[in-house]
N, C-alpha and C positions, 0 to 999 in steps of 0.2 A: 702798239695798242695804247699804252700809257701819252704818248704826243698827241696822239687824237682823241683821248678823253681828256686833254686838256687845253686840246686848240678847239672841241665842241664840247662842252660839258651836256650831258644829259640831264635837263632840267627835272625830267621823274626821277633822279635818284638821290635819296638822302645822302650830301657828301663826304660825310663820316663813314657811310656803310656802302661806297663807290670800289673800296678794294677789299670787301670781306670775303670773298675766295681765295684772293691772294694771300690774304691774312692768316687764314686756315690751311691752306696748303702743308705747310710745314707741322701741321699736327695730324694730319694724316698721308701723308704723301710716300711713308712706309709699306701703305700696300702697295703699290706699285711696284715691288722688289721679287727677287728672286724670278722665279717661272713670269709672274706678272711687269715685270722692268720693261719688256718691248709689248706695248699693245697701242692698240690706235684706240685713241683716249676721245670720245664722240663727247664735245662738249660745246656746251649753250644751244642746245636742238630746243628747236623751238616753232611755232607752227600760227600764222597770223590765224583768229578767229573765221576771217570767212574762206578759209579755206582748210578747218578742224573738218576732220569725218569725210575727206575724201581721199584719204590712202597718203596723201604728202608727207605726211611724219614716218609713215610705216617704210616710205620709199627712201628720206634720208638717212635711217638708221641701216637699210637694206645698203645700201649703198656705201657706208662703211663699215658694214661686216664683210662683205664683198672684199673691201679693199686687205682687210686685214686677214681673210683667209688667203687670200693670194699672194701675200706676205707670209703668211704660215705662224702667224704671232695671234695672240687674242684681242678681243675689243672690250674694252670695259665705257662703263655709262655712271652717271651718279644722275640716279631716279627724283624725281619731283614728288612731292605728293601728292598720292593718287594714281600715279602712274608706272606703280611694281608690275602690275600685272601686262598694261602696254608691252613693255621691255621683255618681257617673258616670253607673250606673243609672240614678237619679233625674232626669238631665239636663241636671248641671254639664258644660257641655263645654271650660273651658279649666283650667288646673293655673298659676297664676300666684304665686310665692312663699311664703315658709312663714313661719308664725309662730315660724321661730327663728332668724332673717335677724337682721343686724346685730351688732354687736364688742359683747359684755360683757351679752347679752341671757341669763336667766334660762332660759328655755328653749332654749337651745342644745344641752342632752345628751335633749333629750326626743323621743321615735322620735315618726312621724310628723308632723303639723301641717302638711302642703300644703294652701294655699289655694285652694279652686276655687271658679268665678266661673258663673254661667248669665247669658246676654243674652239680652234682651229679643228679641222679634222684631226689631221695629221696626230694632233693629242689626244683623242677621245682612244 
């Protein structure tokens, strides 16, 4: 990942604020632990415009809860804003911390970013 955003840089992205996930990571990367250490982590879902509001999103996320109950581990998401209730939808049923948790963390002023988690059967 890192050789290819630097052999194509992304001219949309301010280069100062090109690794602020990465940068954050370690101020929340805590929740991940214990019960949550193994889950299939659905990350960068994302859905071109002319194809929003025909199920394509609902089918990515489908498709890795699938994976991860078949694994028997949970799936976790870190929500957009605007998009809690989506993830709900879908069959995340718990909201367990945000990706902008922790003192001095990069994403602190960024709306949205609740973490929510689907369990497995197996768990319930």
């Amino acid at each position: 990942m890192k050789i290819d955003s630097w052999a194509r840089p992304s001219r949309a992205v301010d280069p100062k604020e090109e690794d602020i996930i990465e940068r954050a990571y370690p101020h929340f990367d805590s929740i991940w632990s214990g019960k949550r250490a193994e889950s299939w982590y659905l990350e960068a879902l994302a859905v071109h415009p002319d194809f929003q509001g025909k199920n394509v999103g609902r089918q990515l996320v489908q498709w890795g809860l699938d994976q991860a109950e078949a694994e028997g581990v949970c799936a976790s998401v870190v929500s957009a804003l605007g998009k809690d209730d989506f993830y709900r939808k879908c069959g995340f049923d718990e909201q367990f911390g945000t990706a902008k948790d922790g003192e001095g963390n990069p994403l602190a002023d960024v709306e949205g970013s609740n973490i929510f988690w689907k369990w497995p059967e197996s768990e319930k």
